[in-house]
N, C-alpha and C positions, 0 to 999 in steps of 0.2 A: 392739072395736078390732082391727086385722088390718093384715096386709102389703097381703091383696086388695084392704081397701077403700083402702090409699092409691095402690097401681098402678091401678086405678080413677079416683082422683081425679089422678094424671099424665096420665091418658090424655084423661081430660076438660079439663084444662088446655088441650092441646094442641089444643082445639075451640072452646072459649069466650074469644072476647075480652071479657067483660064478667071473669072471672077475673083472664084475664092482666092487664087495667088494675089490677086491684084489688092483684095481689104490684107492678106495677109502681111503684104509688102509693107502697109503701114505702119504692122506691128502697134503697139501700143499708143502709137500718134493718131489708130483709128477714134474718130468722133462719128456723131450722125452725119455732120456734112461731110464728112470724104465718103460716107457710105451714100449721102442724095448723090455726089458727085459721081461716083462709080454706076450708079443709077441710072442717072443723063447720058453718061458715056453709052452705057449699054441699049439706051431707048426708053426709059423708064423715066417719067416725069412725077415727082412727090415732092413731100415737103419734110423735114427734119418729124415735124409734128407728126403728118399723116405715117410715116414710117415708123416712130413709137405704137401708133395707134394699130396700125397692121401687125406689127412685132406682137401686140398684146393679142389680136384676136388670133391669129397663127400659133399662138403658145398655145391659148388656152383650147381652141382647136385639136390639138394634137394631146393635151390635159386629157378631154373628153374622151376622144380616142381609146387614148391607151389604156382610161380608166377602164370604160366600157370589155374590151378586148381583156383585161384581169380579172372583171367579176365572170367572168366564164365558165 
């Protein structure tokens, strides 16, 4: 389990719609652990925890980003 492999499985999220239908399907019932479980299914081993953690550096990742790309 790792931070990698769940910044991994955000990255993949953000490619696959057979994924995204599947947190979709949960609708409001989604938590972290149907999102570790969605995870597992897909190959991705993590931890509720490591998944916030990824979550945060992914955000602020793309924060940076966009900043940079606005002071232009």
């Amino acid at each position: 389990m790792s931070t990698k492999s769940a910044l991994l499985f955000i990255q993949h999220v953000g490619r696959d719609e057979s994924i995204k239908d599947k947190i979709r399907a949960h609708g409001l019932e989604s938590n972290l652990e149907t999102l570790v479980s969605i995870g597992l299914e897909a190959g991705y081993s993590f931890t509720a925890k490591e998944l916030m953690v990824a979550y945060r550096l992914d955000w602020n990742a793309r924060w940076i980003f966009n900043s940079s790309r606005s002071s232009r």
